[in-house]
C-alpha positions as CSV (number, residue, x, y, z in Angstrom):
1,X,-29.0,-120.6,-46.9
2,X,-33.4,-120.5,-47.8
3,X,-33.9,-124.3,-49.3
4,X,-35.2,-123.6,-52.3
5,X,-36.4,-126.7,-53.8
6,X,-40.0,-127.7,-54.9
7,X,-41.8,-128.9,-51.3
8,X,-42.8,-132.5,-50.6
9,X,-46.3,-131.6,-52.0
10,X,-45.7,-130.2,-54.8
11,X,-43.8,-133.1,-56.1
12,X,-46.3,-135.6,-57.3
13,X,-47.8,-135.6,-60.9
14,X,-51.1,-135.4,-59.6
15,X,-53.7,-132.8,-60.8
16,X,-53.7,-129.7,-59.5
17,X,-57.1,-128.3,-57.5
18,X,-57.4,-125.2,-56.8
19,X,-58.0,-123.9,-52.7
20,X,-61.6,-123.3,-52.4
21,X,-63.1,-119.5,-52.7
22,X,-64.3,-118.5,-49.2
23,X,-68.1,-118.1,-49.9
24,X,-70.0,-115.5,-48.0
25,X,-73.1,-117.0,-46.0
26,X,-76.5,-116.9,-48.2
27,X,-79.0,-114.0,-47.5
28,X,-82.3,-114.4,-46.4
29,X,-84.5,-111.5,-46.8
30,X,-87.5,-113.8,-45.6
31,X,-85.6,-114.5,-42.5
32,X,-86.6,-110.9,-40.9
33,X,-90.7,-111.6,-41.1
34,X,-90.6,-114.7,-39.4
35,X,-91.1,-112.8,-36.1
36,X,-87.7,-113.2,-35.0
37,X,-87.6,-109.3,-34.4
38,X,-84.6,-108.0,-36.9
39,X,-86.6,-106.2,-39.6
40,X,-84.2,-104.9,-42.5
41,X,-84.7,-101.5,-43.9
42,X,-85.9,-101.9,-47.6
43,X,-83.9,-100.0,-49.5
44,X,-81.9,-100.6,-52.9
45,X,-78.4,-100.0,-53.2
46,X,-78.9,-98.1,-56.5
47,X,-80.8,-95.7,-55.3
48,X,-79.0,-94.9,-52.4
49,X,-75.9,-94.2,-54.6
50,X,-77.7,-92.3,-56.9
51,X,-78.7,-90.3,-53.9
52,X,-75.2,-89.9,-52.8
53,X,-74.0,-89.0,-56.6
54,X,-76.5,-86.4,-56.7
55,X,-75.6,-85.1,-53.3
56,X,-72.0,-85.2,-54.1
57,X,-72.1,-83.7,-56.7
58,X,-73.6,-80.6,-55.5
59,X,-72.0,-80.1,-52.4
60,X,-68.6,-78.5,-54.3
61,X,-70.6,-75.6,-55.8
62,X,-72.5,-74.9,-52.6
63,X,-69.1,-75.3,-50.6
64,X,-67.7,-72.6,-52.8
65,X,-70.9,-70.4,-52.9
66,X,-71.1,-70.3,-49.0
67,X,-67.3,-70.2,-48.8
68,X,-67.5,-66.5,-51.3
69,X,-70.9,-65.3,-49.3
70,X,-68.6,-65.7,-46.1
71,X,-65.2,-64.1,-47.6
72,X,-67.9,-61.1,-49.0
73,X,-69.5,-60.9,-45.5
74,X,-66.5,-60.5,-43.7
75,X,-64.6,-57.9,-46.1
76,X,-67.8,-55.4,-46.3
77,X,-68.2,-56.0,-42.4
């Protein structure tokens, strides 16, 4: 049978706390022209996903436009 009462922990009137978030290690940008050789590419997020929407979003058109010029090429060949 599963024991289903409240555990020894949970038993006391004492004030909840919450388990701590698990906090990611600060960033440094600095860090990379101290010498120590790592040199990060500067480059903002935004733009490279602007780059990617704007990629994305033409690559369906030109799919189907190279996908018709092959289909043509192959029926009048």
């Amino acid at each position: 049978m599963i024991d289903l009462s409240p555990q020894p922990q949970d038993k006391g009137g004492v004030a909840k706390v919450p388990p701590s978030v698990a906090r990611p290690d600060p960033v440094h940008p600095e860090r990379g022209k101290k010498g120590n050789g790592r040199v990060r590419w500067n480059f903002p997020h935004d733009e490279a996903e602007v780059a990617i929407q704007r990629i994305s979003r033409w690559a369906g058109p030109v799919a189907l436009l190279l996908a018709l010029c092959l289909l043509g090429w192959w029926i009048i060949r």
